[in-house]
N, CA, C and O of each residue as an XYZ file, in Angstrom:
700
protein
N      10.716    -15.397     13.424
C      10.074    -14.140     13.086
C       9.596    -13.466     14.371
O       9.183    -14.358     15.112
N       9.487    -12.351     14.908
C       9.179    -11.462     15.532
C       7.700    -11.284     15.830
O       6.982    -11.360     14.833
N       7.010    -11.032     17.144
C       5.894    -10.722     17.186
C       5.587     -9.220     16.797
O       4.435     -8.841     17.004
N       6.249     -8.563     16.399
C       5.897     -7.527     15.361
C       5.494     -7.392     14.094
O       6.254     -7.949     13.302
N       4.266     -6.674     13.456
C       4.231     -6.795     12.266
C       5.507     -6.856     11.070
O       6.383     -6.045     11.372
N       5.641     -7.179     10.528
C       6.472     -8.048      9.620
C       6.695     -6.275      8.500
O       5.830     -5.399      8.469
N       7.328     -6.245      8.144
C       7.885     -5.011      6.879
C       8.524     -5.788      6.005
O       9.464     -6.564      6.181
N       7.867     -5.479      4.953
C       8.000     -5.978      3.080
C       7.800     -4.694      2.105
O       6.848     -3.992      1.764
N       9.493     -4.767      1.776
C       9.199     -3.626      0.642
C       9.487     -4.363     -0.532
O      10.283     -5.292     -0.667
N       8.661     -3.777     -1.453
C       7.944     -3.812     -3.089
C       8.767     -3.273     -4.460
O       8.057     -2.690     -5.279
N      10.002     -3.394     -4.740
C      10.520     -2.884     -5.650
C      10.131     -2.991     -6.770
O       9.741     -4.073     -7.211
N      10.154     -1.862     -7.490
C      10.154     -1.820     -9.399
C      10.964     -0.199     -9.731
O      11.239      0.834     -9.119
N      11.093     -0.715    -10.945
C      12.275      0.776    -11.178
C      11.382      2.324    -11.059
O      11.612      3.450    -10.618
N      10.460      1.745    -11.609
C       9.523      3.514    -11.023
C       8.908      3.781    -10.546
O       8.436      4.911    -10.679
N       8.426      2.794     -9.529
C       8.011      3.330     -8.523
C       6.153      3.392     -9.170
O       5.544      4.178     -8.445
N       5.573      3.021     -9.849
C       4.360      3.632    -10.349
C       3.138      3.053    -10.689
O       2.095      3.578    -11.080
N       3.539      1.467    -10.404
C       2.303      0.735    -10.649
C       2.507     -0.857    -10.190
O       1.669     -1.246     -9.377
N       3.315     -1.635    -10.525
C       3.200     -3.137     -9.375
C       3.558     -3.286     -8.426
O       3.226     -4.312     -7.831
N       4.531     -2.204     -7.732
C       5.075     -2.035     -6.740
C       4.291     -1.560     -5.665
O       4.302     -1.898     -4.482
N       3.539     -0.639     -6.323
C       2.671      0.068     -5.731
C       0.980     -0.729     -5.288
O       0.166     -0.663     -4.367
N       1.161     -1.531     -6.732
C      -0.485     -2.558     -5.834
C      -0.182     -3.704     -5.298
O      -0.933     -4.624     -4.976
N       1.154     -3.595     -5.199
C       1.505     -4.564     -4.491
C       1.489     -4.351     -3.130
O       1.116     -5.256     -2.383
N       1.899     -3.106     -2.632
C       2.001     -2.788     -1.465
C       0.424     -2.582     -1.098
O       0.108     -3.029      0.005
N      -0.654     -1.942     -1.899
C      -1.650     -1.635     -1.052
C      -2.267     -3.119     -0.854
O      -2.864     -3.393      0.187
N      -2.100     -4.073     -1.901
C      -2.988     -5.329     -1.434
C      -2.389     -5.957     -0.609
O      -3.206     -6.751     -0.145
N      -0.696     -6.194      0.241
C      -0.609     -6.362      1.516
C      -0.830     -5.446      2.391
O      -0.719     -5.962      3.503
N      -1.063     -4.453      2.460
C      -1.497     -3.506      3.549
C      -2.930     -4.054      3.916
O      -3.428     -3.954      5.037
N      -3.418     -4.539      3.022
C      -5.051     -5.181      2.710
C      -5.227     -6.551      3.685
O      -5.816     -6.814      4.733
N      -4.565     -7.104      2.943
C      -4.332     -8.473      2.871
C      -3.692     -9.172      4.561
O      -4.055    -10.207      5.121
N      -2.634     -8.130      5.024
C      -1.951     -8.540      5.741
C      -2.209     -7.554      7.120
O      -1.509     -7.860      8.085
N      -2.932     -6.663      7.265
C      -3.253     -5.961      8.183
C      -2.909     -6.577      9.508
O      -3.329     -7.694      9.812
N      -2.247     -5.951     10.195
C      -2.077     -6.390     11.643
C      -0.690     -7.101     11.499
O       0.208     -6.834     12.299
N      -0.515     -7.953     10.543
C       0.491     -9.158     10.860
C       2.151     -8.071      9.676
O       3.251     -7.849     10.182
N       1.961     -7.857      8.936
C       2.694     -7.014      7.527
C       2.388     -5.494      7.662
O       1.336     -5.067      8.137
N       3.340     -4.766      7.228
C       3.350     -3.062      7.128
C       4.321     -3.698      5.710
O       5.229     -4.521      5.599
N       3.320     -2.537      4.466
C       3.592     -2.747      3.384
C       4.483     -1.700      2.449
O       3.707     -0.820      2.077
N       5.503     -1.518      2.052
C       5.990     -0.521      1.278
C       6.709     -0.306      0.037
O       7.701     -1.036      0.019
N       6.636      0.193     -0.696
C       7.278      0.454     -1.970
C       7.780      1.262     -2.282
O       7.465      2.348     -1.796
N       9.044      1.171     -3.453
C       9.700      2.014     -3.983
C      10.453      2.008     -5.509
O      10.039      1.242     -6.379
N      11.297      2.689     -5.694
C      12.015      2.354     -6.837
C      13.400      2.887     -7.210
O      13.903      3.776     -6.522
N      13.945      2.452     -8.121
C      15.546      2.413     -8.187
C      15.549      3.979     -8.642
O      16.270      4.863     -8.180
N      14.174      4.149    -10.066
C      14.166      5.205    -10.711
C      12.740      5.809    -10.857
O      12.016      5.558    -11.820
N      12.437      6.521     -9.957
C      11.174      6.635     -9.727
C      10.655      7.418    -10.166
O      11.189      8.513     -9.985
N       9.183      7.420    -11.095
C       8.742      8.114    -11.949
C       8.481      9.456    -11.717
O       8.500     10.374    -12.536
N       8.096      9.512     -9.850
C       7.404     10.807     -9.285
C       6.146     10.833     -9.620
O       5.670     11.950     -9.417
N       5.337     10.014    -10.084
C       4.041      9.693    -10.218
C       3.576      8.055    -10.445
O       4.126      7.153    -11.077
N       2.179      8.090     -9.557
C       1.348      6.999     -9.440
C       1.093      6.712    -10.783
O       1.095      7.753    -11.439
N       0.806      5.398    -11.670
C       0.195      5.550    -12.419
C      -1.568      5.785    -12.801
O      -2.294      4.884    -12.382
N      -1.950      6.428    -13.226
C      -3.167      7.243    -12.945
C      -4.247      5.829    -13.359
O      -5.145      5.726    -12.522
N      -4.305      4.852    -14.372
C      -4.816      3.771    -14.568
C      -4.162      2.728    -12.931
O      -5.181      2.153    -12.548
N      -3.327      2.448    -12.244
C      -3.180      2.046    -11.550
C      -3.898      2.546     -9.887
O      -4.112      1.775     -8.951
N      -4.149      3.986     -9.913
C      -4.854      4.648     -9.208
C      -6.589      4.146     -9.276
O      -7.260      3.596     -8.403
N      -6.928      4.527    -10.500
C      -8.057      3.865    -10.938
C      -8.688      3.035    -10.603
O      -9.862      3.121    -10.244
N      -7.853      1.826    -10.673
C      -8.102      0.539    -10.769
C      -8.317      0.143     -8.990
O      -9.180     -0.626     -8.567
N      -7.399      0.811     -8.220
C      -7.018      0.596     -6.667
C      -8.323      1.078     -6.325
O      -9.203      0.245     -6.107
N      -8.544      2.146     -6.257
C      -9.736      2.836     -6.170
C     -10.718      2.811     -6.439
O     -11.460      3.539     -5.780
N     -11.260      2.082     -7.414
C     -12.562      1.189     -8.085
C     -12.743     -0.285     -7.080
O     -13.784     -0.933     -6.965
N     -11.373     -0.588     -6.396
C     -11.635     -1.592     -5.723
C     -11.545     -1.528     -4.122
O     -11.587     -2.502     -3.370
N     -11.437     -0.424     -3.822
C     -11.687     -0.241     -2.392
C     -10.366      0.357     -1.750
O     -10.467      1.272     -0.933
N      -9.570      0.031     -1.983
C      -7.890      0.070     -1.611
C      -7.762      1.486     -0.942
O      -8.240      2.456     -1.530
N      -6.816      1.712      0.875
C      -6.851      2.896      0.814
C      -5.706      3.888      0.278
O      -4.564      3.766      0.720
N      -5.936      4.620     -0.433
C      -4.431      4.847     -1.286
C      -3.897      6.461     -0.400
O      -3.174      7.286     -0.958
N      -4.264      6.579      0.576
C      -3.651      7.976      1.798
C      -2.530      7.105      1.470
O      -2.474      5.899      1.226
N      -1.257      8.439      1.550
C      -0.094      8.314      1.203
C       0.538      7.596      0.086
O       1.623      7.049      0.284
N       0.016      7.545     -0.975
C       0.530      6.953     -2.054
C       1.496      7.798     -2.872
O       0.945      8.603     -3.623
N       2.588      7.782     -2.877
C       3.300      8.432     -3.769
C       4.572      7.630     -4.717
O       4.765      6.488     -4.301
N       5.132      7.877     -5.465
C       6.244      7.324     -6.032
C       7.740      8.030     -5.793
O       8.177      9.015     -6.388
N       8.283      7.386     -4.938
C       9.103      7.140     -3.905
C      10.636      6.214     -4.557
O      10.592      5.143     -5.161
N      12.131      7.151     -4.150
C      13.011      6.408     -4.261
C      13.515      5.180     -3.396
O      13.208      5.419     -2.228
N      14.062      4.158     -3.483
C      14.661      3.196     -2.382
C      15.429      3.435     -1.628
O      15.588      2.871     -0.546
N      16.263      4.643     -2.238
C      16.586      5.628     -1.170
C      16.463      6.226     -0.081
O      17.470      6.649      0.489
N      14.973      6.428      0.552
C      14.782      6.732      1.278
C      14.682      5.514      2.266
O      14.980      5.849      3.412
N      14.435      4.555      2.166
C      14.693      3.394      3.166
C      15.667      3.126      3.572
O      15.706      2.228      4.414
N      17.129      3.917      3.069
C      18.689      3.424      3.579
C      18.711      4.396      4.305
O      19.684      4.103      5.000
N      18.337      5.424      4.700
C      18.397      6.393      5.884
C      17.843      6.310      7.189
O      16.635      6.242      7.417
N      18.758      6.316      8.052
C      18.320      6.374      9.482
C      17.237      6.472      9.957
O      16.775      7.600      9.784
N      16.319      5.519     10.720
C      14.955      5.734     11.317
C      13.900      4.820     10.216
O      12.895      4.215     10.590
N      14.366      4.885      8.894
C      13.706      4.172      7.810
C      13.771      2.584      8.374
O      14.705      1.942      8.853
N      12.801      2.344      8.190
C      11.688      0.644      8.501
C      12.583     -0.122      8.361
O      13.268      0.304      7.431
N      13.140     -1.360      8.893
C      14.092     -2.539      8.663
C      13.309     -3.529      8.300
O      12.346     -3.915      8.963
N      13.747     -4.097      7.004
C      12.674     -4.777      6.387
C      13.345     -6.420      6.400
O      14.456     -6.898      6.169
N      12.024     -6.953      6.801
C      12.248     -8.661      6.856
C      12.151     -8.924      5.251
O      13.076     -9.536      4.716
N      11.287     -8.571      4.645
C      11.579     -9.255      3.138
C      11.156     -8.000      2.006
O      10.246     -7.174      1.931
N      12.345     -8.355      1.191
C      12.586     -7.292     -0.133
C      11.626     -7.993     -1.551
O      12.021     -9.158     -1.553
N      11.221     -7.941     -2.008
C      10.822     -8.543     -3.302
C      10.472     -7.539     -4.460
O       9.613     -6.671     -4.303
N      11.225     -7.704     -5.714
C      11.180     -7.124     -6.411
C      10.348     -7.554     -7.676
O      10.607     -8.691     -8.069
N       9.205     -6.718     -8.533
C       8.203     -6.794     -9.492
C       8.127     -6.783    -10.312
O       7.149     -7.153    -10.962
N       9.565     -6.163    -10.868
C       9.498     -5.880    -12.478
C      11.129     -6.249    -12.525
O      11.832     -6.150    -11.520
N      11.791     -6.822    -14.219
C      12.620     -7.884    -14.394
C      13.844     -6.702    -14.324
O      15.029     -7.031    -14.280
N      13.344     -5.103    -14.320
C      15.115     -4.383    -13.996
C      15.270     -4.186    -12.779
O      16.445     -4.350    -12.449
N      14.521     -3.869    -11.856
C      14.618     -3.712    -10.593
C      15.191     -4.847    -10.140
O      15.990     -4.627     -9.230
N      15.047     -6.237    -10.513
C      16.153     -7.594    -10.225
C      17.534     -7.644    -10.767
O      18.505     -8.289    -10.370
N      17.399     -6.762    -11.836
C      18.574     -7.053    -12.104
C      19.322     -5.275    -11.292
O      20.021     -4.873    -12.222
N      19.364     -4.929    -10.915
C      20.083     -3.384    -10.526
C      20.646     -4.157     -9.165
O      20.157     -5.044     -8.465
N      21.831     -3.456     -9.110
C      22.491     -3.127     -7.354
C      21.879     -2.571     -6.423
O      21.954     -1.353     -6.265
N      20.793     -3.756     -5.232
C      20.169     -2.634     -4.526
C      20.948     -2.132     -3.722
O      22.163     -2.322     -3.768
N      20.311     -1.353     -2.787
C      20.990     -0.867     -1.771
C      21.266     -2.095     -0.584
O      20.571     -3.109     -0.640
N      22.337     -1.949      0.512
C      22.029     -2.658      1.214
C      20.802     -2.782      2.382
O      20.574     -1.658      2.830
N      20.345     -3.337      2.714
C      18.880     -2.985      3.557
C      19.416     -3.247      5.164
O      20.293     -4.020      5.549
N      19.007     -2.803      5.539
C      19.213     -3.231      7.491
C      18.641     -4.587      7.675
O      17.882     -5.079      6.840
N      18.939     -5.091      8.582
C      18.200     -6.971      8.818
C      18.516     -7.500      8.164
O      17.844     -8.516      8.342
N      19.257     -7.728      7.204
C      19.020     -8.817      5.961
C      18.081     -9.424      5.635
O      17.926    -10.565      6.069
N      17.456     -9.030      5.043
C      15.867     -9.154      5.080
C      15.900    -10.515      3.931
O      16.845    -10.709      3.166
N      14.896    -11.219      3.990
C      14.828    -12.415      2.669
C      14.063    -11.471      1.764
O      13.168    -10.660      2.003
N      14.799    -11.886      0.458
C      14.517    -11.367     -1.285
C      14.096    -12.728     -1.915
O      14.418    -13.884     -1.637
N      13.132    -12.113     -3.010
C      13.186    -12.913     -3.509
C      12.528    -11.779     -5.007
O      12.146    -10.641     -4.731
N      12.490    -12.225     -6.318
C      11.923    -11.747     -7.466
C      10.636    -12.786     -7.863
O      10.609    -13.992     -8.108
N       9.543    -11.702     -7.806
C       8.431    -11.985     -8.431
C       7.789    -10.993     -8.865
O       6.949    -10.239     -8.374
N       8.436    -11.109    -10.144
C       8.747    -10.412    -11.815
C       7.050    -10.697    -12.538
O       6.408    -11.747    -12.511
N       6.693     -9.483    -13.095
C       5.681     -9.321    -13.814
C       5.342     -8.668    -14.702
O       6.106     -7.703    -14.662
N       4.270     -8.463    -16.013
C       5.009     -8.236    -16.717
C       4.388     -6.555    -16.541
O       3.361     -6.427    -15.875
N       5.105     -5.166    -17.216
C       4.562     -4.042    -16.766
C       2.882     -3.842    -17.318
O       2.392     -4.320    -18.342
N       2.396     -3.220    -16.569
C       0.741     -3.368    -17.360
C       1.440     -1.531    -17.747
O       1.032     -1.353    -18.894
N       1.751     -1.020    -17.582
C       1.897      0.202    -17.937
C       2.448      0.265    -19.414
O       2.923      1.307    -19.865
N       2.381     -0.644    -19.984
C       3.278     -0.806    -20.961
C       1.895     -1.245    -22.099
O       2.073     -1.416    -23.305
N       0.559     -1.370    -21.418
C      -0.372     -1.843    -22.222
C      -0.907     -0.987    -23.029
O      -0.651      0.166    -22.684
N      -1.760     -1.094    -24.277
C      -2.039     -0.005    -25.440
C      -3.384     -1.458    -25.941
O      -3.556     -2.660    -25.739
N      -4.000     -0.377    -26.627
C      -5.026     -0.868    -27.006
C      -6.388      0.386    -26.215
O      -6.325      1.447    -25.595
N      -7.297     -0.359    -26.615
C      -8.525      0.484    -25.729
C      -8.212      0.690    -24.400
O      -7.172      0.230    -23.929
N      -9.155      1.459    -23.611
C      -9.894      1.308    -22.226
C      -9.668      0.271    -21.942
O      -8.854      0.004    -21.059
N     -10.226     -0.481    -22.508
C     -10.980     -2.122    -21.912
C      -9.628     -2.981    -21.672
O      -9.407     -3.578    -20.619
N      -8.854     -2.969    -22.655
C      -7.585     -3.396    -22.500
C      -6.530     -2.839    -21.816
O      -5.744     -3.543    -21.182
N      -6.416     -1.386    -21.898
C      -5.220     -1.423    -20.756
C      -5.690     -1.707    -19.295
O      -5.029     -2.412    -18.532
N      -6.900     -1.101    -18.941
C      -7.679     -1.708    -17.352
C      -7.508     -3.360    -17.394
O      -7.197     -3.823    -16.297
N      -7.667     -4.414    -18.555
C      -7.455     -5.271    -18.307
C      -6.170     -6.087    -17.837
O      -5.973     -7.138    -17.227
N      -5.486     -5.207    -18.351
C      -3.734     -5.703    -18.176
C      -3.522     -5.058    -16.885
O      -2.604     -5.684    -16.354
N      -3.957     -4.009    -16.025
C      -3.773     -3.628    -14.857
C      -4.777     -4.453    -13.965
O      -4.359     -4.546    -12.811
N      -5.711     -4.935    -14.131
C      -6.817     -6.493    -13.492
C      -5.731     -7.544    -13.340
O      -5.377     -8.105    -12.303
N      -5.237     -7.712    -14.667
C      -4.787     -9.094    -14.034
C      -2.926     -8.730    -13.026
O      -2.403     -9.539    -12.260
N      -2.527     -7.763    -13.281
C      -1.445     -7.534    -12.515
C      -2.059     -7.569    -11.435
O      -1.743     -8.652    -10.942
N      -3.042     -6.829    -10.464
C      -3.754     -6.758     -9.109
C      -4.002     -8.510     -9.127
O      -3.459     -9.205     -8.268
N      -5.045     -9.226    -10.407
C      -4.648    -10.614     -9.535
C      -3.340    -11.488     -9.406
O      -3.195    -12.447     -8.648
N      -2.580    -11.066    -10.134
C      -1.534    -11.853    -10.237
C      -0.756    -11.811     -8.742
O      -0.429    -12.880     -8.228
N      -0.488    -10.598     -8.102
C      -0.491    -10.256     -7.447
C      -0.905    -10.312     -6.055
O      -0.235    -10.221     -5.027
N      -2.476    -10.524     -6.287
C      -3.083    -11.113     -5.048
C      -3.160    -12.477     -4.650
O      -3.391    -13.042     -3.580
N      -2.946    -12.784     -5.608
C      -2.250    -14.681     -5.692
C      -1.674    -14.710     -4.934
O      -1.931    -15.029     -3.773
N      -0.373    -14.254     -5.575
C       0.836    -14.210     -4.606
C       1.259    -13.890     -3.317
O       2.073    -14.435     -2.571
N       0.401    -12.688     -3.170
C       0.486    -12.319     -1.239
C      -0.533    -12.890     -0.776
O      -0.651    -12.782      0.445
N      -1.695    -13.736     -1.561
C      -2.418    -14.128     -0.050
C      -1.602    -15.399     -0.102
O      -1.253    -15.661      1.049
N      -1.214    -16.179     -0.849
C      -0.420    -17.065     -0.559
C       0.876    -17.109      0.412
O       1.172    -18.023      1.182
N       1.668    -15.741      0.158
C       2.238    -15.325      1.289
C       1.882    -15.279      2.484
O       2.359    -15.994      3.364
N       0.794    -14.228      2.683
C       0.312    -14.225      4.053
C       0.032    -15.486      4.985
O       0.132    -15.537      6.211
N      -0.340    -16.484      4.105
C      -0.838    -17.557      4.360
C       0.763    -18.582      5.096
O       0.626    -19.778      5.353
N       1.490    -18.199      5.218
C       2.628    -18.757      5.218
C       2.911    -19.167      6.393
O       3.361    -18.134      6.889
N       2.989    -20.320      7.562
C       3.469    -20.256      8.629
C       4.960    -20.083      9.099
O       5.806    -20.845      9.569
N       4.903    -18.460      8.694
C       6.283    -18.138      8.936
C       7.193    -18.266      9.768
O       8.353    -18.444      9.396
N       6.798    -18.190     11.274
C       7.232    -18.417     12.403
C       7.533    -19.801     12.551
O       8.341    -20.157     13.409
N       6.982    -20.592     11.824
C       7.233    -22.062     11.552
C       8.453    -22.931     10.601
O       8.964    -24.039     10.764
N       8.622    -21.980      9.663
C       9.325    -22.213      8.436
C      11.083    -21.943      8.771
O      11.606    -20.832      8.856
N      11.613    -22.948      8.888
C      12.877    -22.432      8.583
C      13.784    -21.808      6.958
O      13.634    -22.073      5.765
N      14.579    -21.034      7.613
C      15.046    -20.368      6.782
C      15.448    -20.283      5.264
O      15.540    -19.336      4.482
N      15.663    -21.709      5.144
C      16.262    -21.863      3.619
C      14.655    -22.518      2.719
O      14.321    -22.383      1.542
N      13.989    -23.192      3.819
C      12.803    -23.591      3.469
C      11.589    -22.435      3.117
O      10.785    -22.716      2.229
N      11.485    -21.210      3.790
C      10.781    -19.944      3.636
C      11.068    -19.400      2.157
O      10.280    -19.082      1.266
N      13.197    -19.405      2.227
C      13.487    -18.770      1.022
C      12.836    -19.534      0.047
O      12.027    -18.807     -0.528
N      12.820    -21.260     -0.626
C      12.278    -21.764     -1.329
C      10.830    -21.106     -2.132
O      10.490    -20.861     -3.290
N      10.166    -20.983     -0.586
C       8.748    -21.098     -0.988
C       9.044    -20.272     -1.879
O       9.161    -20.518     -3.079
N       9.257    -18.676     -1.047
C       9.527    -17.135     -1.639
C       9.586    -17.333     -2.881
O       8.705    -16.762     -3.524
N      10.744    -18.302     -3.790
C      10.911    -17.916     -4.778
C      10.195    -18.725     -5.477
O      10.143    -18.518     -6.690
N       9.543    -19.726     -4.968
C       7.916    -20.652     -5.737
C       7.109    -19.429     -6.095
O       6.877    -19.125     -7.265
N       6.736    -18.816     -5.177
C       5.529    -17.858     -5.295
C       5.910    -17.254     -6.288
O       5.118    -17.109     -7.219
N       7.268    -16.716     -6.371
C       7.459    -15.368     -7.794
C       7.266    -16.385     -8.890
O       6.708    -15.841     -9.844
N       7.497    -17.550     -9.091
C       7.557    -18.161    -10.149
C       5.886    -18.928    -10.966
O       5.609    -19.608    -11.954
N       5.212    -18.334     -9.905
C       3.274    -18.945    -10.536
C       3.370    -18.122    -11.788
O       4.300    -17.559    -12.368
N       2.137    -18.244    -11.992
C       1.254    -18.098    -13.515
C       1.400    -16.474    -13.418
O       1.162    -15.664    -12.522
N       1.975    -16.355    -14.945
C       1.845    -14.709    -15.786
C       3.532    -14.593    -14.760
O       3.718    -13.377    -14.801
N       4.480    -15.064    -14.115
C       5.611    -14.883    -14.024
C       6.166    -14.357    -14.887
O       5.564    -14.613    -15.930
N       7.392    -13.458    -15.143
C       7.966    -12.929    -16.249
C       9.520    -14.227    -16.441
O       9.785    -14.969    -15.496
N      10.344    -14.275    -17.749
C      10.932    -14.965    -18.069
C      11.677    -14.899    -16.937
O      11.347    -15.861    -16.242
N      12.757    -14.068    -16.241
C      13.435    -14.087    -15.635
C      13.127    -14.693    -14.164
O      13.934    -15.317    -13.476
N      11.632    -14.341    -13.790
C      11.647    -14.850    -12.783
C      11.324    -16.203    -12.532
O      11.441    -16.726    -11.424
N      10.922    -16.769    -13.536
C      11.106    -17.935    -13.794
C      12.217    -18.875    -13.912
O      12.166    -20.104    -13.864
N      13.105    -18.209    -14.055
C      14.832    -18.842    -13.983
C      15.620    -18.405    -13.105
O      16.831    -18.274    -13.281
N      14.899    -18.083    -11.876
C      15.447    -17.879    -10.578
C      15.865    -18.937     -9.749
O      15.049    -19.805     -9.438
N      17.487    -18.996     -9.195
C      17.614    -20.334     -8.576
C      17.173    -20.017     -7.222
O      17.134    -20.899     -6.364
């Protein structure tokens, strides 16, 4: 690995809510060492406004937050990313683009909180536990002695991590 901060982009198909706290809690999380980014196959063109909420109730800085195609990362000058990981179970399954670097992928699939109904109390809750599910997962990342890890051994972990608690089916049957 490179003594440069490290680039990890965040896929989900719209771009609008795990992708997106995913990226601000490594921007968080990983400051100095990670530059965090997200996108999507099919992007909504909007944040989700409960996902905004929720970032923002917790400190997160959300300057420049928008919902963004993956598209724009295959164009010239766009960030070469060491690792791709995708959040939600269509964005794993779609043809990405190819990325510059060959970056390590891995799927850690969750399930959409945007998709939650019920009260207040409940859809904020289903967007809580996506942020922890989430923060599980990248501080465990961060935590990684990457520079240490060889290659097929890193990929392993990668796809341990997508596979913890509140995993979605698919990413759970990731070889």
């Amino acid at each position: 690995m490179s003594d440069r901060p490290l680039n990890v982009l965040f896929l989900c198909t719209h771009n609008s809510a795990r992708s997106v706290i995913a990226e601000a809690i490594l921007n968080k999380l990983g400051r100095g060492n990670f530059r965090a980014y997200s996108a999507g196959s099919q992007p909504s063109g909007r944040i989700n406004p409960h996902a905004l909420q929720m970032l923002g109730g917790l400190g997160y800085d959300m300057s420049g937050f928008r919902s963004k195609s993956w598209n724009e990362f295959t164009k010239p000058g766009a960030p070469v990313f060491d690792f791709v990981f995708t959040v939600c179970d269509n964005a794993a399954g779609e043809t990405c683009p190819v990325w510059p670097g060959q970056p390590m992928t891995a799927h850690w699939g969750l399930p959409d909180p945007s998709l939650a109904t019920g009260t207040d109390a409940e859809v904020a809750h289903a967007f809580n536990e996506t942020h922890r599910m989430l923060a599980m997962r990248i501080g465990i990342f961060v935590a990684l002695p990457l520079k240490k890890l060889a290659a097929l051994s890193l990929q392993a972990q990668l796809r341990d991590i997508g596979r913890m608690e509140g995993a979605t089916k698919r990413a759970k049957d990731q070889s």
